[in-house]
C-alpha positions in Angstrom: 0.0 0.0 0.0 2.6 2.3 0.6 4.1 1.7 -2.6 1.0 2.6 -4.3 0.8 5.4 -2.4 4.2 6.7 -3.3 3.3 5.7 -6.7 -0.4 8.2 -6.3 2.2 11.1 -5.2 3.1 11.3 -8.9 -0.6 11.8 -10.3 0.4 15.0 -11.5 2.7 12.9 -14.1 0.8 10.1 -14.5 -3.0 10.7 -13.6 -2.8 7.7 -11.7 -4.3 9.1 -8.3 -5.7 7.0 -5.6 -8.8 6.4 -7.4 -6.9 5.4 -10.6 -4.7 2.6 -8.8 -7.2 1.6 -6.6 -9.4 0.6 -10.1 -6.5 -1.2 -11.5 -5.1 -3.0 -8.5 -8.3 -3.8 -6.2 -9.2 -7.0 -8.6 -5.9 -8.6 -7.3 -5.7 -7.1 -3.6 -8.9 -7.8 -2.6 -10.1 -11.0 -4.7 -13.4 -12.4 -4.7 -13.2 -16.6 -4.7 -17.2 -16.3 -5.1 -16.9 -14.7 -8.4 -14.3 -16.7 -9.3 -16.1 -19.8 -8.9 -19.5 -18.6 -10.1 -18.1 -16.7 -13.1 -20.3 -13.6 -12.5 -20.3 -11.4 -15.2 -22.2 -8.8 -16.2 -24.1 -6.0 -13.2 -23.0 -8.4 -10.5 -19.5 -8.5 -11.2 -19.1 -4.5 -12.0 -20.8 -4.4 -8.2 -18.1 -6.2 -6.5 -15.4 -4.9 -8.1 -16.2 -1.1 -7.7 -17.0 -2.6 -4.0 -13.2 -3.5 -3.8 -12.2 -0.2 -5.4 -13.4 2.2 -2.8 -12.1 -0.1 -0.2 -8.3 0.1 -1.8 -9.0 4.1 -2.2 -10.1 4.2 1.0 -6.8 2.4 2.0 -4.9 4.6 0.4 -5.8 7.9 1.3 -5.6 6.2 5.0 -2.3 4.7 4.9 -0.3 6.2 7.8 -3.7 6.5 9.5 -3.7 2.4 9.2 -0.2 1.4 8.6 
């Protein structure tokens, strides 16, 4: 997380904010084995993983708060 962070400190180069890496990166942090082994696709699968993308952006504009 702190790497990410670190990594959200140069938005201003990349536009890859909190919001941006928590998108890419919250699949593979936080992984869901029930829509793995369901194969969701479609409405309930956008749910869960905009679900796990405000918890990762959550994370990371908390770090040294959690950390």
């Amino acid at each position: 997380m702190r790497h990410l962070l670190h990594m959200a400190s140069y938005s201003s180069q990349t536009n890859m904010h909190a919001r941006n890496l928590a998108i890419v990166w919250a699949p593979n942090l936080l992984r869901s084995k029930e829509i793995e082994a369901t194969g969701f696709n479609g409405t309930a699968a956008f749910m869960e993983v905009r679900v796990q993308s405000i918890v990762v952006e959550f994370i990371l504009t908390h770090v040294e708060q959690l950390f």
